[in-house]
C-alpha positions in Angstrom: 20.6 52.5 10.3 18.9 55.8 9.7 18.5 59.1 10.6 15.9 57.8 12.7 18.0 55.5 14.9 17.3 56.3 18.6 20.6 56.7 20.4 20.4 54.8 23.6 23.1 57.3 24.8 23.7 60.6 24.2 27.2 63.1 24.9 27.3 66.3 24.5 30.7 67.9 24.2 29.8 71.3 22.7 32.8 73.7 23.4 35.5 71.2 24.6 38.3 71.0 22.4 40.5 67.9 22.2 41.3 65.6 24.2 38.0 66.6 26.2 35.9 64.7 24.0 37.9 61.4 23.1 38.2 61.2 26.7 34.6 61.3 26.8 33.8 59.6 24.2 36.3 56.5 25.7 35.0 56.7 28.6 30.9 56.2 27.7 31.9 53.8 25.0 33.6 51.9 28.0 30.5 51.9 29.8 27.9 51.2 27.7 26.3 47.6 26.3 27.4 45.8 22.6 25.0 46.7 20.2 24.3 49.8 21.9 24.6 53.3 19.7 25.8 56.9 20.9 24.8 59.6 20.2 27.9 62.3 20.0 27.8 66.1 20.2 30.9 68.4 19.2 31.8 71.3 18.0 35.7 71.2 18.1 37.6 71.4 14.6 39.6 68.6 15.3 36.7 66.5 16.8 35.7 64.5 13.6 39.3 62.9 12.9 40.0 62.7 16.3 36.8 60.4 16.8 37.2 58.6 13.2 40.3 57.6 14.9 39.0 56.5 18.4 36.6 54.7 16.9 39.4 52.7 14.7 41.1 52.1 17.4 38.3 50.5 19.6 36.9 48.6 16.9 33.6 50.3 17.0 31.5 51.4 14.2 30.4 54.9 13.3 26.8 54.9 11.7 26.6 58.3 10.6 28.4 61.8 10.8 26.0 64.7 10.0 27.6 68.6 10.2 24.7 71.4 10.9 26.5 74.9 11.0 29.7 73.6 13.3 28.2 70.7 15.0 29.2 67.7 13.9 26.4 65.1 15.1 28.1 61.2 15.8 26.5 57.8 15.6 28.5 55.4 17.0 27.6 51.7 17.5 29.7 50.1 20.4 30.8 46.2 19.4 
């Protein structure tokens, strides 16, 4: 997976602060396909172990994390 990989979801929780986006996050994770990727906005300080954590938890796989300024930019495979 690079750079290039086309989400076939995408979230955007700019300016929610936790739990806003894990609940999110859960929630399109729970509705999407295996083998599907998402695509995860956030700007929150505590987002990036909070969804490192998540994503443990529900035995997905993050692809990438890329930080630009304060966003922190998620690629998340669902399993």
């Amino acid at each position: 997976m690079t750079m290039d990989t086309k989400p076939d979801e995408t979230l955007d929780c700019i300016g929610l602060y936790c739990p806003e986006p894990i609940f999110r996050t859960r929630l399109k994770l729970d509705e999407m396909s295996q083998g599907e990727v998402l695509e995860l906005f956030a700007d929150d300080p505590a987002a990036e172990e909070d969804i490192k954590s998540l994503i443990r938890r529900t035995k997905n796989k993050i692809l990438s994390i890329t930080k630009e300024k304060n966003i922190l930019r998620f690629l998340i495979k669902k399993i």
